[in-house]
N, C-alpha and C positions, 0 to 999 in steps of 0.2 A: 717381264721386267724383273731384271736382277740382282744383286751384288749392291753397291753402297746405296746407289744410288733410292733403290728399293726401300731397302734399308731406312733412309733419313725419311721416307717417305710415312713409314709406318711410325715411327718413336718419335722422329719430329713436331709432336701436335702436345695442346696445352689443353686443359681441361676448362670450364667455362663455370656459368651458371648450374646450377642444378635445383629444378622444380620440382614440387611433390605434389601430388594431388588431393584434394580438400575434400573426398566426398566423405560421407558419414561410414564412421567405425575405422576410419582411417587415421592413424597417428604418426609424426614424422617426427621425429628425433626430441620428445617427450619422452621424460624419465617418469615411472613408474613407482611408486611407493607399497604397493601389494606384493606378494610373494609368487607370482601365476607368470610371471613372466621369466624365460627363457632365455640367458644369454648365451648367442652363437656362437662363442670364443671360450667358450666353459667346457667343450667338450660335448655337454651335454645332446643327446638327441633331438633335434629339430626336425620338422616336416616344410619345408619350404621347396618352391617350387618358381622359377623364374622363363619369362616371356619375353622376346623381342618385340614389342608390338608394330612399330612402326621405326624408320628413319626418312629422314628427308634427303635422301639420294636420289638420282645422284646431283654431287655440288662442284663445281667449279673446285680445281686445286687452292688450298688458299682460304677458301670459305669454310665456315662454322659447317660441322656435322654433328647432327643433332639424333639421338637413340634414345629413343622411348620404351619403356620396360615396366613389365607387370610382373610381380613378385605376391605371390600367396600363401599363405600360412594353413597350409590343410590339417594344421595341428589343434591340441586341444589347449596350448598354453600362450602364449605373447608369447613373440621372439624380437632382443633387439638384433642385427643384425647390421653387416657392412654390406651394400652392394653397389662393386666393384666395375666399372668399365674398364678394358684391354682391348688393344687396336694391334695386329701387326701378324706377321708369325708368329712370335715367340707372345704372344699376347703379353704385351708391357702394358702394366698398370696404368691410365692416363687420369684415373680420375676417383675418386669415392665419396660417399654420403651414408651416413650409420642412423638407422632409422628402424623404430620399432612398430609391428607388423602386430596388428591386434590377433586373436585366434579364431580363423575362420575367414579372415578379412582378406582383401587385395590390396598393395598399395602403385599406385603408378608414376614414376617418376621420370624425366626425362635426363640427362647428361647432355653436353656440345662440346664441341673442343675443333680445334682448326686446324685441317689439315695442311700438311706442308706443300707447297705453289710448284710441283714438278710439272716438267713441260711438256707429258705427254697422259692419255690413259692411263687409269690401272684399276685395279681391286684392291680393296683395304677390307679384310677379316677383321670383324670386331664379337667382341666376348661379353654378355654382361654374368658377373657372378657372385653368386647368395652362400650362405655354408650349405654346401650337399646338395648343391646344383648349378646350373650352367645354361646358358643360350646363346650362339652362335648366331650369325649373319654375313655375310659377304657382302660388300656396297660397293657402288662404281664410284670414280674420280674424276672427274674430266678433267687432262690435263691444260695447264695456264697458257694463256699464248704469252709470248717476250714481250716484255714492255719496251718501246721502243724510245721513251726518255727518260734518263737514268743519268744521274751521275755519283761519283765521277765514273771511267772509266773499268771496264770492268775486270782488269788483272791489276792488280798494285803489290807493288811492295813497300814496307814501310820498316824502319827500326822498330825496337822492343819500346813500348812508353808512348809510342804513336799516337794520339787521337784523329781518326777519320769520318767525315761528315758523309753521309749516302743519302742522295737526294731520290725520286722516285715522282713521278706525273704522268699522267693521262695525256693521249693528243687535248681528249676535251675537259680541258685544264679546270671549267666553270662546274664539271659533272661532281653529282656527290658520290663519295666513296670511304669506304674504309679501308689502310693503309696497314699491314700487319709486314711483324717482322721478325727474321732468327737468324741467329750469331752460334754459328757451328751445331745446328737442328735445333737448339731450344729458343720456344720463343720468349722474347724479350721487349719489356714495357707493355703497352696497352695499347687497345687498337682505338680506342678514344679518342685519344692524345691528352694535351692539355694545353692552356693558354697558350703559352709559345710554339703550340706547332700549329694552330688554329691560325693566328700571326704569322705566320711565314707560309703557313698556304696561301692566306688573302695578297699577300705581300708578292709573291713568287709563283705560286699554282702548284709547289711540292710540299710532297709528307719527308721528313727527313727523320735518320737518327744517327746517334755519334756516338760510338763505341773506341774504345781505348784498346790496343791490344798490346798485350805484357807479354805472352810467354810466345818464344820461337816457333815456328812452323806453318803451315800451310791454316786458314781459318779460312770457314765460307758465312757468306751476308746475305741474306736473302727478303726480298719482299715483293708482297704478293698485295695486289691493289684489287679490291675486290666493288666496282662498280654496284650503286644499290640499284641500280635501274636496269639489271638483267644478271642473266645466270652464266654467261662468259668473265673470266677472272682473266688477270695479269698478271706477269712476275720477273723479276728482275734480280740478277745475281749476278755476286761478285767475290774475287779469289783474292784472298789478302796473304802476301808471303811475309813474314814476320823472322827479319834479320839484321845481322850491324850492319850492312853492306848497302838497306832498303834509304828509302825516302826519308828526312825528319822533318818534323813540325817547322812551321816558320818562326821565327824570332819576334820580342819586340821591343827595340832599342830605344826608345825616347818617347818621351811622353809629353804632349803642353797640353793643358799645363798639368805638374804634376800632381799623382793621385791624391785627394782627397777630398774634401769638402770645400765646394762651390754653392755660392750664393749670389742670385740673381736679382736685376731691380724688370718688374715687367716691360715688355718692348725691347727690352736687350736681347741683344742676339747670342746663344751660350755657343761657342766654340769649344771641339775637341779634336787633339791631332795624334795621328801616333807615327815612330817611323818603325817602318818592319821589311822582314829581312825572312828571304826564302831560301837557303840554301842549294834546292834543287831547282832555283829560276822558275818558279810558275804561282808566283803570285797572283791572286785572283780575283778579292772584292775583300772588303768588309762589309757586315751585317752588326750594324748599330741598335742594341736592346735595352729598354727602360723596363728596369727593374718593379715591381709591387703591380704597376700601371700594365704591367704585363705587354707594353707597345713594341711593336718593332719602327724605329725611328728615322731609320735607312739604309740602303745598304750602297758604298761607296766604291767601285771600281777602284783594281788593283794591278802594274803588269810588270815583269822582268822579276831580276833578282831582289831589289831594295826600290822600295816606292816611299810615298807619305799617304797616309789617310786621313779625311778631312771631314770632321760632322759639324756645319755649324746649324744650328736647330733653335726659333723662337723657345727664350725663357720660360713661354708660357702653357709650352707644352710640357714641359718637365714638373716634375711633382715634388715636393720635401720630404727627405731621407731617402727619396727613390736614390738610381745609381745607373749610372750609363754604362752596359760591357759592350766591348767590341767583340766580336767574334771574329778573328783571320782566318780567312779561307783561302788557300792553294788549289789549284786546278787539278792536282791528284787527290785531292780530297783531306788532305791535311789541313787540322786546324788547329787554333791553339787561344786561349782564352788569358787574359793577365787574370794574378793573381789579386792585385791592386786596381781599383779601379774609384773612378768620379763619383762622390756622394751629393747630394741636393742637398745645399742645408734648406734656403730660403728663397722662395721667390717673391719677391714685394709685389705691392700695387703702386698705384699712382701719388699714392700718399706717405707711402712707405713704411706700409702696414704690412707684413706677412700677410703670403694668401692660404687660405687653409684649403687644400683639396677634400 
């Protein structure tokens, strides 16, 4: 394996967690008030000595790879010390933790970081390193198989200012997984999520993310779906050209009723409508989100160049001060969010009391 491709494979990865080991005479990133200690960055002479002890290879492209390392101080002084993990050829820096090495002592710490979802084998050279030493290893990758549901489509063009929605699912939509992602090799957000992607997996069965692209040229999206229930990964990419000539957002021309603060009596039924306008015809849904309440509230079919959208939703599902956004979505994955949108002031009761959420 060669050339870019290789390439992203090795520098494309984010650094993780990093553990330090608690046994005794062992100190982790504890500052020192005695004179006996040794910093690695002074020049001065150190005796340290560093170990790969273990990794957990090989992993699915995509999944966390995890290097475990033993670092000792065969000196007579404390040393604090950086040490450093590097992945690649060119061993690029993926990750560090600066921790001070009693004298005489071991400390054992672990590094992860996630390898980028390429779709075939390889070998990934990894480095860890202390001042005045070094441990190499070589690990296998097993490359990702294609995910086979993804959207949108996977070559797009779009203008400068674009924001694009990339969806990504399992056939087995119910399976638990973690969803990881990167926008031109670096990866991007958290593979947690939060609320509203938690919401729109239950809603839909996809992990999604929405990236804006500004500056001209070719950009690639990538994500790798990594199943907890086995050691086979997924991955899913996409080539976004970035030009005047591409795709733009969809529009949205009218509002009922217009933005701002709505107030309910309970049993009422809230209505929102929008009318929106796709310039490249492929209008495609709306995805209706309640704001605080964290809910996704619906999501409403959309088709041709200029449609209507239509939420109407019991009063008593909405919350005070929450705020209803639409989100428009086009079938090339263009979407576009107003900037204005529906506040809650109040929803009554039966008496016409405020209800307090």
């Amino acid at each position: 394996m060669s050339g870019p491709t290789r390439r992203r494979m090795l520098t494309g990865v984010s650094t993780g967690a990093v553990f330090l080991s608690t046994g005794t005479g062992i100190r982790a990133t504890a500052e020192r008030d005695d004179d006996t200690r040794t910093d690695a960055g002074t020049g001065e002479d150190v005796a340290l000595e560093v170990t790969i002890v273990e990794t957990n290879a090989p992993v699915g492209a995509g999944d966390l790879l995890e290097v475990t390392a033993a670092v000792e101080n065969v000196g007579a002084s404390d040393v604090r010390t950086d040490v450093d993990l590097l992945v690649g050829d060119d061993f690029e820096r993926v990750g560090r933790v600066r921790t001070t090495i009693d004298a005489g002592e071991t400390t054992t710490l672990t590094q992860e970081f996630y390898t980028y979802p390429v779709p075939m084998d390889t070998e990934v050279p990894v480095r860890v390193d202390v001042a005045g030493d070094g441990a190499e290893r070589t690990v296998n990758v097993i490359g990702a198989t294609p995910l086979s549901d993804g959207r949108p489509d996977r070559d797009l063009a779009v203008q400068p200012g674009t924001e694009v929605l990339f969806e990504a699912r399992l056939d087995q939509v119910d399976a638990a997984r973690t969803t990881v992602w990167w926008v031109d090799g670096d990866r991007v957000g958290s593979p947690i999520g939060g609320p509203w992607q938690t919401a729109y997996d239950a809603e839909t069965g996809f992990h999604y993310w929405r990236e804006a692209f500004e500056s001209p040229g070719t950009h690639d999206v990538a994500a790798a779906v990594v199943p907890e229930d086995g050691e086979e990964t997924y991955a899913a990419h996409w080539t976004v050209e970035v030009a005047d000539d591409g795709n733009a957002s969809p529009t949205i021309d009218a509002y009922s009723p217009e933005p701002g603060e709505r107030s309910y009596a309970s049993g009422e039924t809230a209505t929102f409508e929008l009318e929106v306008t796709d310039p490249d015809g492929e209008l495609d849904r709306v995805v209706w989100w309640l704001t605080q309440a964290d809910v996704l509230l619906d999501v409403t079919d959309l088709a041709g160049a200029s449609d209507t959208a239509r939420l109407s939703v019991p009063a008593d599902r909405l919350c005070q001060t929450c705020r209803v956004v639409p989100w428009v979505i086009c079938a090339d994955g263009t979407v576009a969010s107003p900037d204005e949108t529906w506040r809650i002031g109040t929803v009554a009761d039966d008496a016409g009391d405020e209800r307090s959420d």
